[in-house]
Every structure is written in C-alpha cells, then in structure tokens.
TIMARNU-434879 format. One record per atom (N, C-alpha, C, CB): z, y, x; residue in one letter; residue number from 0; atom name. Coordinates in pm, 1 decimal, padded with zeros to 6 digits. Glycine has a CB too. Layout:
{site {Z Y X} 'A' NUM 'CA'};
...
***
This chain:
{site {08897.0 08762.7 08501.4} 'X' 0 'N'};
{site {08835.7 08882.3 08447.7} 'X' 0 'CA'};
{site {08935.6 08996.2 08435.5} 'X' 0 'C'};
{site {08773.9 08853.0 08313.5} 'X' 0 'CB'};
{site {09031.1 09012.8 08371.8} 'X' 1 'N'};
{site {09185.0 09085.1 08331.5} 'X' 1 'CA'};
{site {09206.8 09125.7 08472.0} 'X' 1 'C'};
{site {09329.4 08973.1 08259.9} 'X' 1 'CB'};
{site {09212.1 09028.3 08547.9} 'X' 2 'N'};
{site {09272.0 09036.8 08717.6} 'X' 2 'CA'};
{site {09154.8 09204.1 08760.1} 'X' 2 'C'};
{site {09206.0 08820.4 08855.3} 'X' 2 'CB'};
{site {09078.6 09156.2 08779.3} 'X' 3 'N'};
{site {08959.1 09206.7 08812.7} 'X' 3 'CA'};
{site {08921.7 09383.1 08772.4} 'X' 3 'C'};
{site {08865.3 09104.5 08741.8} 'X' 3 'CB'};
{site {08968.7 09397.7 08629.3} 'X' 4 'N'};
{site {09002.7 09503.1 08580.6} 'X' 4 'CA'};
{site {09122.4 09629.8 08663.0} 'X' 4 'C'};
{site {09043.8 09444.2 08459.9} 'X' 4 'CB'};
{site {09220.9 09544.9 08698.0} 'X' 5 'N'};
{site {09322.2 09593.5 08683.1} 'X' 5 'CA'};
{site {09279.4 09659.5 08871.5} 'X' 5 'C'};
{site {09462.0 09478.0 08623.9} 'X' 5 'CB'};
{site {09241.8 09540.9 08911.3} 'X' 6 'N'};
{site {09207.0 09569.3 09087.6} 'X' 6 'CA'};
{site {09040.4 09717.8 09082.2} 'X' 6 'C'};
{site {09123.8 09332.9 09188.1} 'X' 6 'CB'};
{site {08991.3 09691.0 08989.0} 'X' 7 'N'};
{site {08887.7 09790.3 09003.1} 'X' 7 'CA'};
{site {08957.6 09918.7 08931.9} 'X' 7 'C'};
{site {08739.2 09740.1 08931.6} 'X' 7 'CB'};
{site {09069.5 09961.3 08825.5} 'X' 8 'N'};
{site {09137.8 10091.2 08787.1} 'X' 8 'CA'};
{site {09208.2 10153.8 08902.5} 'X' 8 'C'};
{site {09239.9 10069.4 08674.7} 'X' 8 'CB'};
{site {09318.0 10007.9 08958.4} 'X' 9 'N'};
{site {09372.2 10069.0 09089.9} 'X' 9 'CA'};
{site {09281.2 10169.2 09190.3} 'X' 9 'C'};
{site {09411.2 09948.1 09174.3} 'X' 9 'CB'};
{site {09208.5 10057.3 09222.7} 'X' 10 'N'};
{site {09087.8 10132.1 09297.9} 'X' 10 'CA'};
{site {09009.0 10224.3 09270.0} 'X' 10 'C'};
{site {09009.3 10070.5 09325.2} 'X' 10 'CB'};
{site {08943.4 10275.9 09173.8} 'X' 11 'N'};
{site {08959.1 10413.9 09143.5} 'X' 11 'CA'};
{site {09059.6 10482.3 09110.1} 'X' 11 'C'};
{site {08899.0 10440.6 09069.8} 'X' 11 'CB'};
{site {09192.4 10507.1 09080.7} 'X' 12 'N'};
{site {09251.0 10580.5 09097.0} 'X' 12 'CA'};
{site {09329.6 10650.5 09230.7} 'X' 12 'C'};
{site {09292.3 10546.2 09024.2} 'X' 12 'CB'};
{site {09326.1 10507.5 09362.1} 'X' 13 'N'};
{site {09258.9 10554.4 09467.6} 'X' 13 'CA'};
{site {09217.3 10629.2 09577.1} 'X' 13 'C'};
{site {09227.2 10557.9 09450.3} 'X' 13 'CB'};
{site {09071.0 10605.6 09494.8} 'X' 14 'N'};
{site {08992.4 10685.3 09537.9} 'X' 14 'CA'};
{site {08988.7 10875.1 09491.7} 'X' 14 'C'};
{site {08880.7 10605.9 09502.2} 'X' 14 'CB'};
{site {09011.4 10822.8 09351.0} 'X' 15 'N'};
{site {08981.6 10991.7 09297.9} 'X' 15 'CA'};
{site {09127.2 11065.5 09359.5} 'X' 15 'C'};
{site {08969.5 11013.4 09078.4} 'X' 15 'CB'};
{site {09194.2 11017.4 09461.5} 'X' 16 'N'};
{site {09371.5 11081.9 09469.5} 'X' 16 'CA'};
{site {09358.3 11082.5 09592.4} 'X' 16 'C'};
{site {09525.5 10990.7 09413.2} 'X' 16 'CB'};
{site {09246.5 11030.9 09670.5} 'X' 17 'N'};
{site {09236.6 10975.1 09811.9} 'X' 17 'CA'};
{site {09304.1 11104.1 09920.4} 'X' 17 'C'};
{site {09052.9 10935.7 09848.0} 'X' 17 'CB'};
{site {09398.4 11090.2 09987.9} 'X' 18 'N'};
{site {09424.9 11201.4 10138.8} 'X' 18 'CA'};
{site {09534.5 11130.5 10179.6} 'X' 18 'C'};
{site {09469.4 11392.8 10120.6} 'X' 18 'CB'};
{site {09543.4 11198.6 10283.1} 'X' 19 'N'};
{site {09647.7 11163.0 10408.2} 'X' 19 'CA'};
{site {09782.0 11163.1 10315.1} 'X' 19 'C'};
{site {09653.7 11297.2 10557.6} 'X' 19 'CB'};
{site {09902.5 11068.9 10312.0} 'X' 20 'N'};
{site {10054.6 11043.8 10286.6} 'X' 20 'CA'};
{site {10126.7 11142.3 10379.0} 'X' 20 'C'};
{site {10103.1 10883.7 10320.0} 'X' 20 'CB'};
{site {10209.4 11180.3 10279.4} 'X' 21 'N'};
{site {10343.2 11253.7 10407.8} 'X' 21 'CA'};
{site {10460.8 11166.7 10367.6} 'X' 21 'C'};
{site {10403.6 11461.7 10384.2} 'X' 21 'CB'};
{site {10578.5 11258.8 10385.5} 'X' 22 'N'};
{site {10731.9 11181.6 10444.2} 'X' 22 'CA'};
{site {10811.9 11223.8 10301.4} 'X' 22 'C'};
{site {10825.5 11269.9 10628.3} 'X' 22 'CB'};
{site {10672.6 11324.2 10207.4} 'X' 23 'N'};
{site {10822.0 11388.1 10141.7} 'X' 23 'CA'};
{site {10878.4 11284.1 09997.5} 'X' 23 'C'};
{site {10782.8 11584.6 10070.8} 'X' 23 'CB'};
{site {10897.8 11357.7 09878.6} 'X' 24 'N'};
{site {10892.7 11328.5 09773.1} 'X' 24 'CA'};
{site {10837.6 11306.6 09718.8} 'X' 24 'C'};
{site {10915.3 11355.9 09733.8} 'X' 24 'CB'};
{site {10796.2 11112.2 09628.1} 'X' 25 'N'};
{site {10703.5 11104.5 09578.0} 'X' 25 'CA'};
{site {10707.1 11112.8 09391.0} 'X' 25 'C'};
{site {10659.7 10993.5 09646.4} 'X' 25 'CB'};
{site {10577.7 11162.8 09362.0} 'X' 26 'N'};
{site {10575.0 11177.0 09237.7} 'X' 26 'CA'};
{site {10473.5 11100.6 09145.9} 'X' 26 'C'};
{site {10565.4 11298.4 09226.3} 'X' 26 'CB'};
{site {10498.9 11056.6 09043.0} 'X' 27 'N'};
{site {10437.5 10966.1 08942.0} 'X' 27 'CA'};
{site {10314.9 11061.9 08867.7} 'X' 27 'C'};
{site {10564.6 10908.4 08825.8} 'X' 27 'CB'};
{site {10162.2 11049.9 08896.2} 'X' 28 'N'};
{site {10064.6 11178.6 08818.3} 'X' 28 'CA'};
{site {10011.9 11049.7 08755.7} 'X' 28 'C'};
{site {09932.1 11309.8 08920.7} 'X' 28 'CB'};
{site {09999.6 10924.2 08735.3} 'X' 29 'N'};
{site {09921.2 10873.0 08620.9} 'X' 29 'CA'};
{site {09961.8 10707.1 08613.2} 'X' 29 'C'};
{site {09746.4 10903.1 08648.1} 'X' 29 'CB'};
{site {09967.9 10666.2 08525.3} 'X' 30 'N'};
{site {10027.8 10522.0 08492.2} 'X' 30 'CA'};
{site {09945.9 10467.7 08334.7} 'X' 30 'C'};
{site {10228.0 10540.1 08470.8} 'X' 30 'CB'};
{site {09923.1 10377.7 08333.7} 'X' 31 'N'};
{site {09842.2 10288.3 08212.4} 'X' 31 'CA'};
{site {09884.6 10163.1 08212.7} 'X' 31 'C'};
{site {09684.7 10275.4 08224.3} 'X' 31 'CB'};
{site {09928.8 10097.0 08100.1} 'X' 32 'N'};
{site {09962.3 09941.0 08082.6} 'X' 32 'CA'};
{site {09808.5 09935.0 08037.1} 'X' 32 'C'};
{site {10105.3 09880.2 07956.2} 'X' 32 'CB'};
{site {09783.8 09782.1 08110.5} 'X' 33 'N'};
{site {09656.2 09655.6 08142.5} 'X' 33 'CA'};
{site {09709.7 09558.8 08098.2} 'X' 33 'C'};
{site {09605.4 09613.1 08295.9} 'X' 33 'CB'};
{site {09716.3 09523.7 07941.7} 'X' 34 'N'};
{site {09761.1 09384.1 07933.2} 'X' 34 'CA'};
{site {09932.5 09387.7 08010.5} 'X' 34 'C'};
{site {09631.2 09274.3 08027.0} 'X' 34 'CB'};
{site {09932.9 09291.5 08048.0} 'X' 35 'N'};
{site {10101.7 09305.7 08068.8} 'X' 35 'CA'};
{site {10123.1 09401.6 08208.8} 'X' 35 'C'};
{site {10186.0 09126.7 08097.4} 'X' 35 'CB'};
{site {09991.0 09410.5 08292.4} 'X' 36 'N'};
{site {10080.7 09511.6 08355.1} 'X' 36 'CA'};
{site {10072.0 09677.2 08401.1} 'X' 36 'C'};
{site {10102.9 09452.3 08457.6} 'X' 36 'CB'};
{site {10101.7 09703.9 08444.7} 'X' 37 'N'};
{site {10131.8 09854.1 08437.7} 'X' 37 'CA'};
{site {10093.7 09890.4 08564.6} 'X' 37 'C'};
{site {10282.0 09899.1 08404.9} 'X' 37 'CB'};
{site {09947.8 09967.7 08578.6} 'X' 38 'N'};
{site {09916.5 10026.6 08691.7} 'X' 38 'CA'};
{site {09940.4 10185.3 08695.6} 'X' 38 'C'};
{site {09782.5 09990.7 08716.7} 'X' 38 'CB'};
{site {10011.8 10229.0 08834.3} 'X' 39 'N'};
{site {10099.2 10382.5 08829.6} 'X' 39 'CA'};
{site {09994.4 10454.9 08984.0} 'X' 39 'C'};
{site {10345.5 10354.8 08874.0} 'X' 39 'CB'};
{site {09926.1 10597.0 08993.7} 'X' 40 'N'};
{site {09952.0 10631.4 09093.6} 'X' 40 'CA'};
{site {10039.1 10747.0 09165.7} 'X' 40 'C'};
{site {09866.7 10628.4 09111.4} 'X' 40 'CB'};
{site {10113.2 10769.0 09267.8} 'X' 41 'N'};
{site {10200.4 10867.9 09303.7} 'X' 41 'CA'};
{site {10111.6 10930.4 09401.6} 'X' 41 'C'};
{site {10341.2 10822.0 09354.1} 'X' 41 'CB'};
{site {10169.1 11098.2 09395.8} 'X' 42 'N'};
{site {10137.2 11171.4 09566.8} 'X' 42 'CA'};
{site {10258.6 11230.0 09584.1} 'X' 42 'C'};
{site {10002.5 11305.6 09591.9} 'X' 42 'CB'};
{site {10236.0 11345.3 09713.8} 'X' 43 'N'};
{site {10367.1 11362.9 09784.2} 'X' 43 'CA'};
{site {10400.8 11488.7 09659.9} 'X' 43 'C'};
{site {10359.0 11413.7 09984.1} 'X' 43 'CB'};
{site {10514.0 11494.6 09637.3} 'X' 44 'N'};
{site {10553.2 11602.0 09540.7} 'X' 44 'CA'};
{site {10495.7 11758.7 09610.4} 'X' 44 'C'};
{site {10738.4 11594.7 09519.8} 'X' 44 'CB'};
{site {10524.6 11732.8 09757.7} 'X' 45 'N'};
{site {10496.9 11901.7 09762.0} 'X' 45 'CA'};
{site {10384.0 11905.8 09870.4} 'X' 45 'C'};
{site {10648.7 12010.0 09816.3} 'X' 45 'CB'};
{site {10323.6 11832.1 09921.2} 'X' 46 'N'};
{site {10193.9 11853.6 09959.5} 'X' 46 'CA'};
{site {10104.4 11821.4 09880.0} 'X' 46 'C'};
{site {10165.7 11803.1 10059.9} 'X' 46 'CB'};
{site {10125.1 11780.3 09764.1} 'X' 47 'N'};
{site {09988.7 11704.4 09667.5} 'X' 47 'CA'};
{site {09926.3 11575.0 09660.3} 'X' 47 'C'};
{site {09875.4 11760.7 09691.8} 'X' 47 'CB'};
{site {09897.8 11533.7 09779.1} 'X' 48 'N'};
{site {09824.2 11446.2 09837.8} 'X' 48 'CA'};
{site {09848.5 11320.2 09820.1} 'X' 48 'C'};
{site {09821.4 11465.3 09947.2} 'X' 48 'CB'};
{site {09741.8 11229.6 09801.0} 'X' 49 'N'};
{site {09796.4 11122.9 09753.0} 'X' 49 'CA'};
{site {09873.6 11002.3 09825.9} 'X' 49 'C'};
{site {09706.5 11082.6 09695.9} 'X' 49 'CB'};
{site {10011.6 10938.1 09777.9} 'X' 50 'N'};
{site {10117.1 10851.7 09848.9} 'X' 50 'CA'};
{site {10056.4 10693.6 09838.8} 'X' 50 'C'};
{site {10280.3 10869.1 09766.9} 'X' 50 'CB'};
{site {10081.4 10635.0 09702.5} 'X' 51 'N'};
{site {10022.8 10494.3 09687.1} 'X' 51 'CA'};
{site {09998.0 10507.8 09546.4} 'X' 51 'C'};
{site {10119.5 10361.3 09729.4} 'X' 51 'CB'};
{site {09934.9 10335.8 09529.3} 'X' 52 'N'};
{site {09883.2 10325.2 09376.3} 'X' 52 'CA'};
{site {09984.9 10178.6 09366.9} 'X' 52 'C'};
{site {09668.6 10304.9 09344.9} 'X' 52 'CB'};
{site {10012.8 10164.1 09214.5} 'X' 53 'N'};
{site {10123.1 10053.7 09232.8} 'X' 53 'CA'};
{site {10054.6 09986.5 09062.4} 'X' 53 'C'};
{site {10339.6 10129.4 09248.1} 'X' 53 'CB'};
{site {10102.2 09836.0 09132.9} 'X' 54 'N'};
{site {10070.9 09732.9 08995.9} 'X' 54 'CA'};
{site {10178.2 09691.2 09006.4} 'X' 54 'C'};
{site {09955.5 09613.1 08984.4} 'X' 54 'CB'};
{site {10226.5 09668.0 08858.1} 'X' 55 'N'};
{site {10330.2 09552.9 08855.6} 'X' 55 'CA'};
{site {10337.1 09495.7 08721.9} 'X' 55 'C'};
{site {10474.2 09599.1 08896.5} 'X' 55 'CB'};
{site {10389.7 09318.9 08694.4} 'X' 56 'N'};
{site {10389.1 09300.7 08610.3} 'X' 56 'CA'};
{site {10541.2 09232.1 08584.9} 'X' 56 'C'};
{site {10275.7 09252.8 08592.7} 'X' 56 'CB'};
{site {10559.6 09196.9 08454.5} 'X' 57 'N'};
{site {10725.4 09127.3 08489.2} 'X' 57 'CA'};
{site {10695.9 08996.7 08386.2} 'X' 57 'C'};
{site {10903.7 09252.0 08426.4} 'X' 57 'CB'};
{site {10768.3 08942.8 08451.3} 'X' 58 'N'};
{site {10767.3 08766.3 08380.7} 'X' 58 'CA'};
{site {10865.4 08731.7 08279.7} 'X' 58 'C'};
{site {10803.5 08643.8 08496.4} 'X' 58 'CB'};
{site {10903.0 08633.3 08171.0} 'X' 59 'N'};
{site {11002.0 08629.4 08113.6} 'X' 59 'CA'};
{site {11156.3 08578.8 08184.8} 'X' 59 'C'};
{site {10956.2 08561.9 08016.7} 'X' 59 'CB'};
{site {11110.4 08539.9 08338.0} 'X' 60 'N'};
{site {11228.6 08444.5 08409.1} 'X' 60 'CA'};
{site {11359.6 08608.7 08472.3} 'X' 60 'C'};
{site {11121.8 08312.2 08601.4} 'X' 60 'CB'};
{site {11246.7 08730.9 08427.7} 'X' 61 'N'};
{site {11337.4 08826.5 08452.3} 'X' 61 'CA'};
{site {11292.0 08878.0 08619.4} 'X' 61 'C'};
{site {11499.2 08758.0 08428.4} 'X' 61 'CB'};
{site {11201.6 08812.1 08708.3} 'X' 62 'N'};
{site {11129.9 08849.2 08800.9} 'X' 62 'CA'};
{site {10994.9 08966.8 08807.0} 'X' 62 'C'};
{site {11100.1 08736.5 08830.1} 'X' 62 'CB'};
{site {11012.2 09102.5 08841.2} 'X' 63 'N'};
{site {10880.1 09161.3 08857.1} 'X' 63 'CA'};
{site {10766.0 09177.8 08976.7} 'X' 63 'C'};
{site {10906.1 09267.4 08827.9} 'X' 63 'CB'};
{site {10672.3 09140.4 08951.6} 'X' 64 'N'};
{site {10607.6 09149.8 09121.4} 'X' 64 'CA'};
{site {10534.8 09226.3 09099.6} 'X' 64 'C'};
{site {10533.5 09033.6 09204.7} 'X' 64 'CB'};
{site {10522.5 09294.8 09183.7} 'X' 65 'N'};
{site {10483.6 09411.4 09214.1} 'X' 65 'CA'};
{site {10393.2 09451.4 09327.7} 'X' 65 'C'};
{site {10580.5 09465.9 09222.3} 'X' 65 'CB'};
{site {10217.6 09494.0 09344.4} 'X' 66 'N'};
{site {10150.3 09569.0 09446.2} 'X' 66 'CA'};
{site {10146.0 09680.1 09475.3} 'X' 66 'C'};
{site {10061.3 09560.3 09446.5} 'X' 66 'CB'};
{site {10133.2 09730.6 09591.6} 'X' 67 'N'};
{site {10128.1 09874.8 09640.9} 'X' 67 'CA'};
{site {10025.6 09877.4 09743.2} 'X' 67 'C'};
{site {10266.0 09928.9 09699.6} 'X' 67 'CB'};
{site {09965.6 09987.1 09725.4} 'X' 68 'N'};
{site {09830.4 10039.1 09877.4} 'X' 68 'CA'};
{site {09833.4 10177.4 09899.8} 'X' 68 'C'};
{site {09636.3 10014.0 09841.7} 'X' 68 'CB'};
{site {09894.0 10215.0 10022.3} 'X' 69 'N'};
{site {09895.6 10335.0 10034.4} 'X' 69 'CA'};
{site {09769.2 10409.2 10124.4} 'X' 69 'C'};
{site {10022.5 10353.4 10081.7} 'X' 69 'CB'};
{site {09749.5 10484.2 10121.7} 'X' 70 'N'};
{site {09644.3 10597.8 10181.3} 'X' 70 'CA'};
{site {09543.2 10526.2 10319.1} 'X' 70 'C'};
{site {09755.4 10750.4 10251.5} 'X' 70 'CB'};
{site {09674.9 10469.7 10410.9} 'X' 71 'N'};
{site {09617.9 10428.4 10513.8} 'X' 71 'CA'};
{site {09497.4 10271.0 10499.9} 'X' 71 'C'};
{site {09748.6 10413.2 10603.0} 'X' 71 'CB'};
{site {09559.2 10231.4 10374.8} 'X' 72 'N'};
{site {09509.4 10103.3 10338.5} 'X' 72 'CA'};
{site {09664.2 09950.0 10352.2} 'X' 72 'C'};
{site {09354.8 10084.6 10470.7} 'X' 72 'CB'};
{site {09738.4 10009.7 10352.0} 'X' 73 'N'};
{site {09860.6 09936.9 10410.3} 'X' 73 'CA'};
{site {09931.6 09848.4 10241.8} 'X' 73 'C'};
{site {09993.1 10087.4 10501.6} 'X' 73 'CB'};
{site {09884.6 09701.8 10218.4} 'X' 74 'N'};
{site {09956.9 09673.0 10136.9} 'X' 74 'CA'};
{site {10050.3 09624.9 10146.1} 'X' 74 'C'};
{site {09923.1 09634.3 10081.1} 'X' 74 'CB'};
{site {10173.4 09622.2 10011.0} 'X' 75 'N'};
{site {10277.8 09573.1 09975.5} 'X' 75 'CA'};
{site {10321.7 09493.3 09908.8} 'X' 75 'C'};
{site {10315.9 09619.8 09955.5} 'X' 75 'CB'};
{site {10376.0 09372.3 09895.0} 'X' 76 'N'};
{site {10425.5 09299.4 09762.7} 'X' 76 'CA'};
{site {10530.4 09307.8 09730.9} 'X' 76 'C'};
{site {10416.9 09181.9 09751.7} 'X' 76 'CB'};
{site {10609.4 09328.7 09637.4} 'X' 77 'N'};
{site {10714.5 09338.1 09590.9} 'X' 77 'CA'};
{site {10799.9 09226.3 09512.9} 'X' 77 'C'};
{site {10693.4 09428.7 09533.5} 'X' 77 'CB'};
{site {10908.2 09159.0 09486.2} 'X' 78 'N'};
{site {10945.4 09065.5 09399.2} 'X' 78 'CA'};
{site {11075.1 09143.4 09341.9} 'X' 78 'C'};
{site {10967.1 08917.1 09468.4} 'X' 78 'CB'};
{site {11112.4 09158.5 09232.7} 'X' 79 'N'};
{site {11267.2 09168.9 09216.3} 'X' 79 'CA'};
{site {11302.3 09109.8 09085.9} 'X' 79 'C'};
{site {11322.8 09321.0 09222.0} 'X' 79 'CB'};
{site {11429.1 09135.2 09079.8} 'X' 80 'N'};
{site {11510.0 09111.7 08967.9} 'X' 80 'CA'};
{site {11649.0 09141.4 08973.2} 'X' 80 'C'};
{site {11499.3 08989.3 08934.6} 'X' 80 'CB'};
{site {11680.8 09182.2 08843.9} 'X' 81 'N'};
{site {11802.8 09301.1 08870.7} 'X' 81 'CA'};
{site {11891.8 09208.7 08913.8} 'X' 81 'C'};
{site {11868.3 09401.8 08735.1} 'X' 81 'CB'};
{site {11897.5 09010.6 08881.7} 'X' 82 'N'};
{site {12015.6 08928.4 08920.5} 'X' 82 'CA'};
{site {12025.1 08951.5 09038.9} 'X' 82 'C'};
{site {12015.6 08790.0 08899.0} 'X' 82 'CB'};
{site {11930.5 08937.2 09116.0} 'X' 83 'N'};
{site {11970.6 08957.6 09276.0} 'X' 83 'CA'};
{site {12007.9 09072.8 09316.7} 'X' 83 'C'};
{site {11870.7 08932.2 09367.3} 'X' 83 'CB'};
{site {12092.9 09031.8 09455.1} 'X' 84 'N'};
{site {12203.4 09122.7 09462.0} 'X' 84 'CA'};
{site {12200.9 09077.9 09639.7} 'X' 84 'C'};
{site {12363.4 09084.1 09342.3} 'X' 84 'CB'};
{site {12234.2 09163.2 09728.3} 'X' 85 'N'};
{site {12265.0 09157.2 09852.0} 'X' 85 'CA'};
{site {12382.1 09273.3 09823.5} 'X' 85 'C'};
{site {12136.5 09180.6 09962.6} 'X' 85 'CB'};
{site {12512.9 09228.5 09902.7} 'X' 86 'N'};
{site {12583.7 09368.8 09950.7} 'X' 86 'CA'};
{site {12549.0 09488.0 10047.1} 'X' 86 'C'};
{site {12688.1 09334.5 10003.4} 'X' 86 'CB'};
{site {12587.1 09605.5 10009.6} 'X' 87 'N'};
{site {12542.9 09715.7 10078.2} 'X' 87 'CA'};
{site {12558.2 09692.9 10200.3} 'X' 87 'C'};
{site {12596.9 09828.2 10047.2} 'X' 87 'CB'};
{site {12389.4 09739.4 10274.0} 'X' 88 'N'};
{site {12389.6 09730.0 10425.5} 'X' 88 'CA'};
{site {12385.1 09633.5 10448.4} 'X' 88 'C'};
{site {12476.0 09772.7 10498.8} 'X' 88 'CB'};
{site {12345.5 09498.5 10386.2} 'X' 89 'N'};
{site {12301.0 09377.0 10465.6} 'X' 89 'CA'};
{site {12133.1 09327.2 10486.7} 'X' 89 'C'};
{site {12374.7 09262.7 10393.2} 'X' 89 'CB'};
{site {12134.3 09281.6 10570.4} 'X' 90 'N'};
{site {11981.2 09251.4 10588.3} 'X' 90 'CA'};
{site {11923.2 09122.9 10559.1} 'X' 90 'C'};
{site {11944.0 09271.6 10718.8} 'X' 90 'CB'};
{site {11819.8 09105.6 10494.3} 'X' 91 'N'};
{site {11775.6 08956.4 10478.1} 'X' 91 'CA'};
{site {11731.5 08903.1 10633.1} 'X' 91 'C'};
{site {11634.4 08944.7 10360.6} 'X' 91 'CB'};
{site {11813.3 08788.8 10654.4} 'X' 92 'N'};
{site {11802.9 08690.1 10799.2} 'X' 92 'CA'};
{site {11704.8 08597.3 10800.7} 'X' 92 'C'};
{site {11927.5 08601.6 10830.0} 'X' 92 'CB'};
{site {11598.1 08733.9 10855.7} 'X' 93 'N'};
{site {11435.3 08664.2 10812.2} 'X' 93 'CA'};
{site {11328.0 08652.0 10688.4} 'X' 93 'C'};
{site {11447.9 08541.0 10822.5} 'X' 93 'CB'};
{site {11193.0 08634.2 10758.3} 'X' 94 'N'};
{site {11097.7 08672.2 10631.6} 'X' 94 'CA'};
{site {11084.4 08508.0 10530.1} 'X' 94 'C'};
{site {10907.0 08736.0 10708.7} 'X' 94 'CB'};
{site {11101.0 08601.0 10397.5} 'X' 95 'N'};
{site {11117.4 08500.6 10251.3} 'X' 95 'CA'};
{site {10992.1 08388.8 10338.0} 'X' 95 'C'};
{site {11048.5 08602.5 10037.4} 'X' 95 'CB'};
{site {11046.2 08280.4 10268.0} 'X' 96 'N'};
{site {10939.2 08138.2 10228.7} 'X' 96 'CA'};
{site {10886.4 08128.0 10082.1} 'X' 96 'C'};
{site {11026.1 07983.5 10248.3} 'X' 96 'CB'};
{site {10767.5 08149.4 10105.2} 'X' 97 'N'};
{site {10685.5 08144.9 10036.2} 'X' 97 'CA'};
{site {10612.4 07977.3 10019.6} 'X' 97 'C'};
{site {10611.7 08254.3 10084.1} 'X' 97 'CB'};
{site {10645.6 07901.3 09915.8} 'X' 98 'N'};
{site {10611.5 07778.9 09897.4} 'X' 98 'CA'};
{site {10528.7 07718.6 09750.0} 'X' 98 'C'};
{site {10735.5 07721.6 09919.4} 'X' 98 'CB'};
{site {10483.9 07661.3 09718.2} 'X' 99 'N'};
{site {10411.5 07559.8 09611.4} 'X' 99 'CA'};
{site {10565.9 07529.1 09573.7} 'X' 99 'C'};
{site {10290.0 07406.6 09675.3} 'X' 99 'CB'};
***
C-alpha cells in the first residue's frame, strides 16, 4: 500500500512537470518525505522544463537506493553509501550482481 503511494505522487509529479530534458543545470522545484522516503522532482535550471523525478530511501546498514524517471521514460536505480569508495577515474569491471 505505502509502496503504491509513493509510485502514484512520483507519477503525478511527473506528469504535472511533464516536457522535453535538456543538457543544462538541474534544479530541485519540489520534494516530500513518504514514510521513510523522500520523493524530489527536478527541471533544467534555465529552460524550465522538466529533468527527472527521484525516490529514495536509506537503510540503517548505511546503504541508500534510490529511483529516477526521466522525461523520456528512461529509469534508474541507484545504490550508495558514503563507505564505498572507487579511486578517481576508475571504472567498475562490469555490471553489479544482483543476487538472493
């Protein structure tokens, strides 16, 4: 139910922000905590228009995951945590495993 909420606010906010993404600067016009997590949407700072809508929640293990959907319909998942660490300019050698 909670889940469900949070996927139908995203989604209107959306919609009511709906246009084409550009390249520029993005800016934060509305954000609400849902229970633990925090749905945000951005547009481009200087065309207006809307960039993505973002969920995220954070766990006590110090991990936040995080969704994104931008304009085109293009989603994102996110994982972080400030422990992890790659050195500058290295690339992860291949896509994460995702397991039970």
């Amino acid at each position: 139910m909670r889940a469900s909420r949070v996927a139908v606010a995203s989604a209107a906010v959306m919609l009511a922000l709906a246009s084409v993404p550009s390249a520029g600067e993005v800016q934060e016009v509305w954000h609400a905590p849902i229970q633990n997590w925090t749905l945000a949407a951005f547009r481009d700072k200087d065309s207006r228009r809307f960039h993505h809508c973002a969920v995220s929640v954070g766990f006590n293990s110090g991990i936040t995951l995080g969704f994104a959907v931008d304009a085109d319909l293009q989603w994102r998942m996110n994982l972080r945590n400030q422990a992890w660490t790659l050195p500058a300019g290295a690339l992860q050698a291949g896509p994460p495993k995702i397991s039970r």
